[in-house]
N, C-alpha and C positions, 0 to 999 in steps of 0.2 A: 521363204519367210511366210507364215499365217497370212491373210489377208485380213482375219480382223482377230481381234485379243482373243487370248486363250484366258479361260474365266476357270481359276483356281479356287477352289474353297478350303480354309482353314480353319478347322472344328477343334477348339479350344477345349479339351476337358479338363474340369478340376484338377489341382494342383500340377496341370502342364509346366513346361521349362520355359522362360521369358528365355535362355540362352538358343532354345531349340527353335522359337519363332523368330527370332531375328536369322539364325545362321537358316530358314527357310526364307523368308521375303527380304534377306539384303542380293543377294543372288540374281533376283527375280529384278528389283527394283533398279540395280547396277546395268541387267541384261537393256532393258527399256532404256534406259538412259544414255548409254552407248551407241544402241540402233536408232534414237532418234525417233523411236515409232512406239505404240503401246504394243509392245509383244504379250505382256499378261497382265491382267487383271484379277486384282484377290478381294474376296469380302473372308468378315472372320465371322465364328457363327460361332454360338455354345448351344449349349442344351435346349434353355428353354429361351436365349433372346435376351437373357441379363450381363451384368458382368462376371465376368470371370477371375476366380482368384489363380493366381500362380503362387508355384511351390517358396517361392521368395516373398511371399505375400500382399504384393500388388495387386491391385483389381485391375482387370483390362475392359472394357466397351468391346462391344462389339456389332456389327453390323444387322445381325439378325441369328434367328432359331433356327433348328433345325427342320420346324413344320413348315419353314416359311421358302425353303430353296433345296432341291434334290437334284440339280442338274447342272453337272461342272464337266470339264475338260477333265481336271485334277482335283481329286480332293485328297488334302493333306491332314492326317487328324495325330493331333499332339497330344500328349502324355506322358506323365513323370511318378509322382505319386500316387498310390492309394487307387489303385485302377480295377481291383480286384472287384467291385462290388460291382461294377462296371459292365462288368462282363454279364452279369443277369440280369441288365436292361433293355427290356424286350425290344422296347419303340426305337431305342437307339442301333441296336440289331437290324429291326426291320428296316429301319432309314438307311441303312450302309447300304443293304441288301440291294434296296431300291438304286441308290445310285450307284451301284456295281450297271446294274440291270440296263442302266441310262447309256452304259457304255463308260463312263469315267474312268481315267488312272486314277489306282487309289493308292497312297504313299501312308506306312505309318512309322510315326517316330517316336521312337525308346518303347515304351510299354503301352503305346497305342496299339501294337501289335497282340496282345491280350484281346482288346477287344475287336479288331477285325479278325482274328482268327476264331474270336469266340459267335462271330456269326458266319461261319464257314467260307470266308473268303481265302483264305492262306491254306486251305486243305492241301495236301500232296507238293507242299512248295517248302523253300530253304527260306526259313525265318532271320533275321539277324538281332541278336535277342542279345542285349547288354549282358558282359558279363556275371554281373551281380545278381541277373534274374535267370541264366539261362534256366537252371535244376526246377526254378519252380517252373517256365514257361514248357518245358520237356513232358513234365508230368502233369500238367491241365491239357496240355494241347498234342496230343502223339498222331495228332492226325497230318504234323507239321511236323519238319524237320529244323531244330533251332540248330544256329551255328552261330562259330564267333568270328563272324565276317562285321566286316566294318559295315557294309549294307547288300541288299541284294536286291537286284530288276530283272524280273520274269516277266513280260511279258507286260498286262498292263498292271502289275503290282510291284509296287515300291517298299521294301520293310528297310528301316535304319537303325542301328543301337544306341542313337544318339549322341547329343553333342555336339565336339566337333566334326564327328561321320555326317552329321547335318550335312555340312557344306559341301562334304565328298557327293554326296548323293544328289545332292541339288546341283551342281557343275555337274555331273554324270547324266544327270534329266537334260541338261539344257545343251550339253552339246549333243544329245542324241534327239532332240527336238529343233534344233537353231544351226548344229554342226560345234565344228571343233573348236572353230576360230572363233567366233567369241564365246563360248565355253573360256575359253583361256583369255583374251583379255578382262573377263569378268574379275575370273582367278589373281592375275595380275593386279586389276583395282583392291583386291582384298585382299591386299599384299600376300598373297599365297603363290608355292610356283609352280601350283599345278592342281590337280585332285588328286585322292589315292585309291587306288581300286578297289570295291567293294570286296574282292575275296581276300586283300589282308585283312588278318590277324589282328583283333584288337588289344592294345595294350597291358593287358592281365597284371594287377599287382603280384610281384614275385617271379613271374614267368623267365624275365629274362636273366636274372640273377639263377633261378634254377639252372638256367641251361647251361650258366659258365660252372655251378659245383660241382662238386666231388663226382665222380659217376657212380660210383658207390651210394652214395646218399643219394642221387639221382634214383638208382634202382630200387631204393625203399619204399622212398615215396609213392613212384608210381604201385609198387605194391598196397602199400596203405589205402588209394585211391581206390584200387580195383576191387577194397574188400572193406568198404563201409558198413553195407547191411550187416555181413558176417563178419568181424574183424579177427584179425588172427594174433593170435601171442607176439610179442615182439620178438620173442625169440625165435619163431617158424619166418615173422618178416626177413630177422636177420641169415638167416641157416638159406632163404630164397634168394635174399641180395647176394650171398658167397660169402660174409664175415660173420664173423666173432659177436654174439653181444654186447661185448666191450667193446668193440671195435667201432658199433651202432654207435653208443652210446657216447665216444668222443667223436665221432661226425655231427650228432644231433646239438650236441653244446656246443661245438665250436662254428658251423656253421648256423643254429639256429638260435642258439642259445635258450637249448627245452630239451628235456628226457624226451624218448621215443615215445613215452605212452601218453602222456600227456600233450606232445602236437597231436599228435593221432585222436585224442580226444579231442582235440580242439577241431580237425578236418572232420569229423563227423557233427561236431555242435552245429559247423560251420552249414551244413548240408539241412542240420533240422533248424536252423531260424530261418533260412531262406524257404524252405517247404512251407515251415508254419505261415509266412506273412504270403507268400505268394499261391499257395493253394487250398483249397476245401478241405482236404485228407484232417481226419483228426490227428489229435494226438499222438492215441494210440497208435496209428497206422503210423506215424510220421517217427516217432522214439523207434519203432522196430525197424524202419527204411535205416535211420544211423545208426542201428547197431544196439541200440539199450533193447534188453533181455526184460526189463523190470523195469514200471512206466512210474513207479513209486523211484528209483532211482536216477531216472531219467530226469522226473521235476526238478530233483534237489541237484542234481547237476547244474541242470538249467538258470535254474532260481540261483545258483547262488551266481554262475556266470554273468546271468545278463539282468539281474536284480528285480523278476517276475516271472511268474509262472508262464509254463507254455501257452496255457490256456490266453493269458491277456496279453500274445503277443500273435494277434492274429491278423495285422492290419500294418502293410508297409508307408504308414504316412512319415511325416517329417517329424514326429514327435513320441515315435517306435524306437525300444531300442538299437544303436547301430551295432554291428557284427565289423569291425575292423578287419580286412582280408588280411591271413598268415602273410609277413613277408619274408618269405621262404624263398 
């Protein structure tokens, strides 16, 4: 056991999860509580020392700035929304940097991972990158390897995809900090029966319904998947899966209820809203990644999809339009 608190720092950035910092400081707060002793100690810290709003629109206080404390045990930095612009904030780069330097564990949760990797801290490491962001997190950051693990701990680097992988990650710190046993009575207090390991699989809308259908349909898709940039005829998809056009064509209705060419269009729209809100890449560059030949066709798809242009849909906030995942 520490002889004296381990001093955690929680760097709130705009439109962070109120869900993300509780499932990090109930963990911590249960741990102390049980041992009888202060095992850890958290101040919250934003930018500049003000409140902070969350993605739920609450304002949170906070303890202090960024300029005003660089030297933790742990620093845990939270984020949800809109993080994109984030990542081209020098001083907040430089400060990670610095308390990298200090020796700190540095944990980031859901799309705080943008910004610690955007100041070279997650280079040549297994990112765990939310679902919904992996495509854009792959193509800002190839200096990183995203995966869709629920979280990953390398060393003294912590990435989570949020959530409830929150709590997996934080039981996973604290039993490899404090040990197993109370790691798990913690668990037990929070009515959970255990943690789950960072290398499962996060819960993919659709994934597991794919895996029970058709294997035929199965072999499509993954076709369709492998040839976004370049798409291919439905008919070359069907003649690669081993059927019939026809054949395509009552698997896609009956298990998705949509013509082939039209999910297909929608797995590639799928690919350029996430590109557009999560990376720099224009337009142009981004309509050719899914597959549009012609960026004048490409808008009016868009447009008519998601009710605005490519162009003004460049910013993943909470008032962006949503992309519904296929549940396929």
């Amino acid at each position: 056991m520490a002889d004296s608190p381990r001093l955690v720092g929680l760097l709130l950035l705009p439109d962070f999860s109120q869900l993300g910092l509780a499932a990090v400081t109930e963990p911590l707060f249960v741990a102390n509580w049980l041992s009888g002793s202060e095992l850890y100690r958290w101040r919250s810290l934003s930018l500049d020392g003000k409140p902070v709003r969350s993605s739920a629109g609450s304002k949170l206080p906070v303890d202090a700035g960024i300029a005003e404390a660089s030297q933790f045990d742990m620093l845990l930095v939270l984020a949800s929304f809109d993080v994109k612009r984030l990542t081209r904030n020098q001083a907040l780069k430089s400060w990670l940097r610095r308390v990298a330097r200090h020796g700190a564990t540095i944990g980031s949760i859901e799309t705080a991972s943008e910004v610690v990797a955007a100041a070279g801290l997650l280079d040549g490491m297994a990112v765990a990158v939310h679902w919904d962001n992996l495509q854009g997190f792959a193509e800002s950051h190839p200096r990183c390897r995203a995966v869709l693990q629920l979280y990953t701990a390398e060393g003294d680097r912590l990435t989570c995809a949020g959530q409830s992988a929150t709590l997996d990650m934080m039981l996973h710190w604290i039993s490899r900090d404090q040990g197993g046993s109370l790691a798990a009575e913690v668990a037990a207090h929070l009515m959970l029966p255990g943690w789950r390991s960072g290398e499962e699989a996060q819960p993919v809308p659709g994934m597991e319904r794919r895996m029970e259908v058709d294997p035929m349909l199965a072999r499509a898709l993954a076709i369709m998947e492998q040839n976004i940039e370049e798409p291919l005829p439905c008919g070359v998809i069907a003649r690669r899966a081993g059927f019939s056009m026809r054949q395509m064509q009552r698997l896609f209705a009956k298990h998705l209820n949509a013509r082939p060419a039209r999910h297909y269009q929608l797995m590639r729209l799928s690919k350029a809203h996430a590109l557009l809100q999560q990376t720099e890449l224009s337009v142009t560059e981004i309509a050719v990644s899914a597959g549009f030949g012609s960026l004048e066709h490409f808008c009016r798809v868009y447009r008519r999809e998601f009710k605005c242009r490519p162009g003004d849909d460049r910013r993943q906030s909470v008032s962006a339009p949503v992309f519904r995942r296929l549940s396929d």
